[in-house]
C-alpha positions as CSV (number, residue, x, y, z in Angstrom):
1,X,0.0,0.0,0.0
2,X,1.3,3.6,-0.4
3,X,1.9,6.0,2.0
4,X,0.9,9.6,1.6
5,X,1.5,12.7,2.7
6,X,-0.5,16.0,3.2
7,X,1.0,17.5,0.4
8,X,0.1,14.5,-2.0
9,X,-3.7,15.8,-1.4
10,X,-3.1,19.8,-2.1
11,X,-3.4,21.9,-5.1
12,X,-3.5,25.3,-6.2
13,X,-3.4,28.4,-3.8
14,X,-6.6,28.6,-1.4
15,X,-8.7,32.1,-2.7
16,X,-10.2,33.3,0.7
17,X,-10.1,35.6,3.0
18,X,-7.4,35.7,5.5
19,X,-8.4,34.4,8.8
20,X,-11.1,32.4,7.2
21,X,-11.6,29.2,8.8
22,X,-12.2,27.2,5.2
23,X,-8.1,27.6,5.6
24,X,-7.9,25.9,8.8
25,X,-10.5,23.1,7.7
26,X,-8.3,22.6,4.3
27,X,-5.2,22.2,6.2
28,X,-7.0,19.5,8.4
29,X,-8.9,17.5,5.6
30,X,-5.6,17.4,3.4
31,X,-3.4,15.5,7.0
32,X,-6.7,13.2,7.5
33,X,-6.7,11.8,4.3
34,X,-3.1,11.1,4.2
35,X,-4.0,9.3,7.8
36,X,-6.6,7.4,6.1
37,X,-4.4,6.5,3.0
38,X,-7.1,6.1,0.6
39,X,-5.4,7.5,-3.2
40,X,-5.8,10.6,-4.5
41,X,-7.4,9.1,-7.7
42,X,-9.5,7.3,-5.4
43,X,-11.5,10.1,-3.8
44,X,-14.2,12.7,-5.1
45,X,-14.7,15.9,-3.4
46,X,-18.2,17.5,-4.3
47,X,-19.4,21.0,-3.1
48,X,-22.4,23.2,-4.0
49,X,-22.0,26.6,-3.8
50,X,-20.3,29.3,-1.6
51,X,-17.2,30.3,0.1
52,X,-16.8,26.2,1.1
53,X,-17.7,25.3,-2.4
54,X,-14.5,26.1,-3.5
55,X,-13.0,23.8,-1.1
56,X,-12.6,21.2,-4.7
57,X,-10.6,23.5,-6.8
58,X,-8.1,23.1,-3.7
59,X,-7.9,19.0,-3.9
60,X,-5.4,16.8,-5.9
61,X,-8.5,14.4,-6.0
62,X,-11.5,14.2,-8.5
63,X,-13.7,17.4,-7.7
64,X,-16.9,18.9,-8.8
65,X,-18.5,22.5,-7.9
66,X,-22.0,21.7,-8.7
67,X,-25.2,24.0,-8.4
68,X,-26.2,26.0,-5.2
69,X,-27.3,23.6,-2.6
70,X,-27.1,20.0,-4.6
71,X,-24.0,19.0,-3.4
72,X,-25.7,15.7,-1.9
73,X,-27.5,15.3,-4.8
74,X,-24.3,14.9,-7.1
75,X,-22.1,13.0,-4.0
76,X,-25.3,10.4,-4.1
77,X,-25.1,9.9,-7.7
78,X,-21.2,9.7,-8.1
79,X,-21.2,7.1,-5.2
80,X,-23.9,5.0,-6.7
81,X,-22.5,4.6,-9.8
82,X,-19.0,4.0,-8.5
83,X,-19.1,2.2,-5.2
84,X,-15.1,2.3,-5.0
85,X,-14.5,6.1,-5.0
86,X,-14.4,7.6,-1.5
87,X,-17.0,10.4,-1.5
88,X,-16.3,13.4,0.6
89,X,-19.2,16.2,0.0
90,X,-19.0,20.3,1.3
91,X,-21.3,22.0,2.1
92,X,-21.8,25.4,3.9
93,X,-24.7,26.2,6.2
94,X,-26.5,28.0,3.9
95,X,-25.6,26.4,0.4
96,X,-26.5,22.9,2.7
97,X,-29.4,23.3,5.0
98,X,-31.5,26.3,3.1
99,X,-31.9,25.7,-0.4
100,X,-30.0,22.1,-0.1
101,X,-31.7,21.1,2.8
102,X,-34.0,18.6,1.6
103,X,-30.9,16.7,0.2
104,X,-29.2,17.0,3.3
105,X,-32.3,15.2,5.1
106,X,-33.1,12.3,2.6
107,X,-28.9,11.9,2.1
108,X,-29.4,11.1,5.6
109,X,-32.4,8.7,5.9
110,X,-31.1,6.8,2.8
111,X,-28.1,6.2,4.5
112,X,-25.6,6.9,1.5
113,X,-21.9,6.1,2.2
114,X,-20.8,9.9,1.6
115,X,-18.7,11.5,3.8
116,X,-20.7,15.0,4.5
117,X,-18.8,17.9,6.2
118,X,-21.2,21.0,7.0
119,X,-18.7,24.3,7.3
120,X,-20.9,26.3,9.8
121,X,-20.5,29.7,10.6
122,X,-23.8,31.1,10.2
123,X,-24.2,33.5,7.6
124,X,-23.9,33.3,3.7
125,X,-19.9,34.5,2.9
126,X,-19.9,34.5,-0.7
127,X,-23.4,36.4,-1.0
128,X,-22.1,39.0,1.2
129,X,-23.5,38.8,4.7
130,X,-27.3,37.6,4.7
131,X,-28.4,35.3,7.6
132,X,-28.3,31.7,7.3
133,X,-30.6,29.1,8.8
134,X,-28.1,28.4,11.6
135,X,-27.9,32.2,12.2
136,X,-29.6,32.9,15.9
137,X,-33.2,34.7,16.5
138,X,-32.3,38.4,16.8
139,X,-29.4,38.4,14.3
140,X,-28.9,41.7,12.4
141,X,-27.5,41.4,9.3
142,X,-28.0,42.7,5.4
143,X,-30.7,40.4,5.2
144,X,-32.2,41.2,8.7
145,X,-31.4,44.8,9.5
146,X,-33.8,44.8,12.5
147,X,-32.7,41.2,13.8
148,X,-34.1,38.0,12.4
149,X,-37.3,36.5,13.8
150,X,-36.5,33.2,13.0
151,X,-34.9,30.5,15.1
152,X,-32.6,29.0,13.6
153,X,-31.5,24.8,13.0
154,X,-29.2,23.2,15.1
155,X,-27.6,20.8,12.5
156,X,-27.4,17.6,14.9
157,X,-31.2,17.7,15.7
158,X,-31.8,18.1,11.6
159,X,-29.7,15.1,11.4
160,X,-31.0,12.8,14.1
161,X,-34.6,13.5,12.8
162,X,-33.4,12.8,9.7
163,X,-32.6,9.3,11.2
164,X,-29.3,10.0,10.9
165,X,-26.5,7.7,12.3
166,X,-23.1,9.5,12.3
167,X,-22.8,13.1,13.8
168,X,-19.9,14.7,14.8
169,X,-18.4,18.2,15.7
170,X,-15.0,19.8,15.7
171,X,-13.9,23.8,16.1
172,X,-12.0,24.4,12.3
173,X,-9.1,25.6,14.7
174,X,-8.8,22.7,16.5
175,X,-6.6,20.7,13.9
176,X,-6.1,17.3,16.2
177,X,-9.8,17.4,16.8
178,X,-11.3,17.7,13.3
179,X,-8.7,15.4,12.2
180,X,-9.9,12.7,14.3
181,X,-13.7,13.0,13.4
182,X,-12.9,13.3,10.3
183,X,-11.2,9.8,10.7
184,X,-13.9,8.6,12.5
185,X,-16.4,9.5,9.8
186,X,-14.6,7.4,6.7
187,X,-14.7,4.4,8.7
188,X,-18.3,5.0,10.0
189,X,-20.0,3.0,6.8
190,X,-23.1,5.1,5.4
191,X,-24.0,9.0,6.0
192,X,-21.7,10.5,8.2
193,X,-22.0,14.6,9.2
194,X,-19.5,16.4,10.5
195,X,-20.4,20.0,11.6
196,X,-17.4,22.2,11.8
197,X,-17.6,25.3,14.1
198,X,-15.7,28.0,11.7
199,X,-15.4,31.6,11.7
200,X,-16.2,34.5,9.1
201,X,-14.1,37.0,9.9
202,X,-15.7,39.7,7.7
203,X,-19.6,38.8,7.8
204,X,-19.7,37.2,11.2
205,X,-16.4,37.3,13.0
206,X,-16.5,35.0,16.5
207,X,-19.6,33.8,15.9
208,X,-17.6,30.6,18.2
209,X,-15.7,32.7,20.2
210,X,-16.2,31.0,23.3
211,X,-14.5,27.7,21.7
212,X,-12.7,28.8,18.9
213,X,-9.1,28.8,21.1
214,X,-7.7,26.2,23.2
215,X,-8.6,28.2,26.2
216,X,-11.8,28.8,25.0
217,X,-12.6,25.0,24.9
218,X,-10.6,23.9,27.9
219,X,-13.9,26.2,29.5
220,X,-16.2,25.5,27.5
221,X,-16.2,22.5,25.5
222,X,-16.3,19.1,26.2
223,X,-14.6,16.4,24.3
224,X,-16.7,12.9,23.9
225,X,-15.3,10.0,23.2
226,X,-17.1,6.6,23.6
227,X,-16.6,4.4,26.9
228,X,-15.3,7.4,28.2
229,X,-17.0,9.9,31.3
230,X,-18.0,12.9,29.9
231,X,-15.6,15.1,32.4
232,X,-14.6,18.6,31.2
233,X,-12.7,21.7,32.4
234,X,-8.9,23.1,32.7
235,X,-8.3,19.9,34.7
236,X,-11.7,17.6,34.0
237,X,-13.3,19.0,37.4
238,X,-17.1,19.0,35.8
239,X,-18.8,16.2,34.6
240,X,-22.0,15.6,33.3
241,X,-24.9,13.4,34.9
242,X,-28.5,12.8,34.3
243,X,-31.1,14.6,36.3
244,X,-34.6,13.6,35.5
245,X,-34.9,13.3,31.8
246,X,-32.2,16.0,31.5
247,X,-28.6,16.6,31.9
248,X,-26.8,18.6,34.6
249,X,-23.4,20.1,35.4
250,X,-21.5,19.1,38.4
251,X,-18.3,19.2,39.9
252,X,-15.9,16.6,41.3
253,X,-15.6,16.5,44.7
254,X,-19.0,18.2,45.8
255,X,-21.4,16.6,47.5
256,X,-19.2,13.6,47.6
257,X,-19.5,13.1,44.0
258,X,-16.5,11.2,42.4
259,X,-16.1,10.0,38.6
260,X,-17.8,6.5,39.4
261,X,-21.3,8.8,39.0
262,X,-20.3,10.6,36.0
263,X,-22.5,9.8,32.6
264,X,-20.3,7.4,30.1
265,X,-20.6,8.2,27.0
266,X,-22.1,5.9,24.4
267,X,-22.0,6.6,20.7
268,X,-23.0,3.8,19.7
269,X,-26.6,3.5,21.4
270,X,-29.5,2.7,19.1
271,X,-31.2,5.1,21.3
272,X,-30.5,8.6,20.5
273,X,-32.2,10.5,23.1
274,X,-28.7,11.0,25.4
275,X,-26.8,11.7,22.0
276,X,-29.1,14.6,20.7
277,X,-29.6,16.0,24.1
278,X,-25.9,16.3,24.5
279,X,-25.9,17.6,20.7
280,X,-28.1,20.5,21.9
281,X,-25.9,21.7,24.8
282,X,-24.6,25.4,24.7
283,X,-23.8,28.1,27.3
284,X,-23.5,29.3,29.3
285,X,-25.0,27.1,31.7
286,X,-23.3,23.4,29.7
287,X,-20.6,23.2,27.6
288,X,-20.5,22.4,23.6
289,X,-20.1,19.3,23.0
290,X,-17.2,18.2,20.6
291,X,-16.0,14.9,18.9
292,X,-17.9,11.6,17.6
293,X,-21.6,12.2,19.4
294,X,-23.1,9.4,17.4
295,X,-21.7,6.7,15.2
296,X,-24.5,3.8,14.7
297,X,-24.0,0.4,12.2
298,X,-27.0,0.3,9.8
299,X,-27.8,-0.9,6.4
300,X,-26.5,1.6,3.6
301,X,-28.5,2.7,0.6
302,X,-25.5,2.2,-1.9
303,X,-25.4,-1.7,-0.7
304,X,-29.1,-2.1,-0.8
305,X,-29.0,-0.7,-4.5
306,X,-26.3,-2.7,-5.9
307,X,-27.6,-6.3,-3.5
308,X,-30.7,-5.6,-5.3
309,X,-29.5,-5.4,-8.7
310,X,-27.7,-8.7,-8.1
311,X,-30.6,-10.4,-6.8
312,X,-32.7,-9.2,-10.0
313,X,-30.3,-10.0,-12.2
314,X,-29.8,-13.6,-11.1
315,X,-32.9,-14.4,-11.5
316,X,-33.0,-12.8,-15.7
317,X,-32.0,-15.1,-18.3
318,X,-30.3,-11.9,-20.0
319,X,-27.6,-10.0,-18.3
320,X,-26.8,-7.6,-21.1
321,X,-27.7,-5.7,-24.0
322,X,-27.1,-8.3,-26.9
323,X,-28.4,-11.2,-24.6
324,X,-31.8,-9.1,-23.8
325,X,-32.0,-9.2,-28.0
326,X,-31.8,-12.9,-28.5
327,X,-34.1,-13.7,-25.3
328,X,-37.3,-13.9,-27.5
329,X,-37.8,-15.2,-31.0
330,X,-35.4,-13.5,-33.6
331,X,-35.5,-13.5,-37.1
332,X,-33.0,-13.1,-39.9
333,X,-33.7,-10.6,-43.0
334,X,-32.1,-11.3,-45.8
């Protein structure tokens, strides 16, 4: 097998904005796939449009920019009609959950093996500052001069309704961190979405402020990993536990609680009711969660297609073109 490097994955010179975190997500997505090893010629890279769209152009891979929000639409094609290639789909919050959102939800309950990043940092870039449908209620922007009146979806919950089974989050600045659910998502096998917390620096700069440094999330982030307790803080002095049919913050130490009675966390549970709930956490009163929140086994849409089409055609006493001629009588014209 070869082994690759970063730079066997890179090409041309990125076009955006300094500061932008499409940089810092490039820079991560281009080390993960050496990790993973999979060929350059082996992968697609498919985007819609937008600032993230041009993600592609910025790939040693095959790569397609395709129409304003049909970025899963394309991905779910090029993966059913070529099973091998490694498909890796971009989208940004507006380009994928606004105009591209009904992809984004059937991509999920179909179960395609496509590998679906979601760059999130809540406004439209490329359009030049209108609010997106991750952008909070009250948001003022070109769009919404007096605040939006609107709240906004939270990607995870569009995902698990979706009957989603892969959902993951990383900070763009966080390199280790996306890395690894990026990692995590190849060898999840059907839809996996990774939403990566990224900033705008000329339309919506810190939107993620409070996690967008490594100080930020030693406060105020907590990484998950499965079979692990969900402990967070400067030196992992919270945890989380269940109260009712909720979650709350405590603190080792007080009121004799120890790490024994901290929650574990399970992303592989059938059940997704502890997932999403841990999915929805923000501050100030709980942290954000980061890492793999949900990574499920379940039948894919790709395999179903292609077992299907076997099963059909075993049962045909043609299995191509000229055979379907001479199936039934023929006749010869002189």
């Amino acid at each position: 097998m070869c082994e690759f490097t970063a730079k066997d994955y890179k090409k041309g010179q990125p076009r955006w904005c300094p500061g932008c975190g499409d940089h810092f997500f490039l820079a991560s997505l281009h080390k993960a796939m050496a990790e993973i090893g999979v060929a350059p010629w082996d992968i697609a890279v498919i985007s819609g449009i937008g600032c993230s769209s041009r993600l592609p152009h910025y790939m040693n891979t095959y790569g397609m920019n395709t129409i304003h929000g049909r970025s899963a639409a394309i991905a779910t094609g090029c993966k059913v009609a070529n099973p091998n290639l490694t498909v890796w789909q971009v989208s940004g919050d507006g380009d994928g959950l606004a105009i591209g959102g009904n992809h984004f939800i059937h991509a999920n309950r179909r179960n395609i093996n496509l590998n679906m990043i979601l760059l999130n940092n809540r406004i439209y870039g490329l359009t030049k500052g209108q609010y997106s449908p991750t952008s909070p209620r009250g948001f003022v922007s070109k769009s919404s001069p007096y605040g939006t009146v609107e709240d906004p979806f939270c990607p995870a919950e569009l995902c698990f309704g979706a009957r989603g089974h892969f959902f993951a989050r990383a900070v763009a600045t966080d390199a280790a961190g996306t890395v690894d659910i990026l990692k995590a998502a190849y060898n999840h096998k059907g839809a996996s979405v990774c939403e990566i917390l990224q900033n705008c620096v000329i339309f919506n700069h810190g939107t993620h402020e409070s996690v967008y440094t490594k100080e930020g999330r030693a406060k105020n982030a907590i990484y998950l990993e499965h079979g692990k307790p969900m402990l967070f803080g400067e030196n992992n002095e919270f945890g989380l536990m269940q109260e009712g049919f909720g979650l709350k913050v405590v603190k080792l130490g007080e009121n004799g609680i120890t790490e024994k009675d901290i929650l574990v966390h399970d992303a592989h549970c059938e059940d997704n009711t502890l997932q999403l709930k841990l999915a929805l956490m923000q501050g100030p009163d709980f942290p954000i969660a980061l890492g793999v929140i949900r990574d499920v086994e379940a039948p894919t849409y790709d395999d179903g297609v292609y077992a299907q089409l076997e099963e059909i055609s075993s049962q045909k006493n043609y299995h191509n073109f000229e055979e379907l001629l001479l199936t039934n009588d023929t006749w010869e014209v002189k």
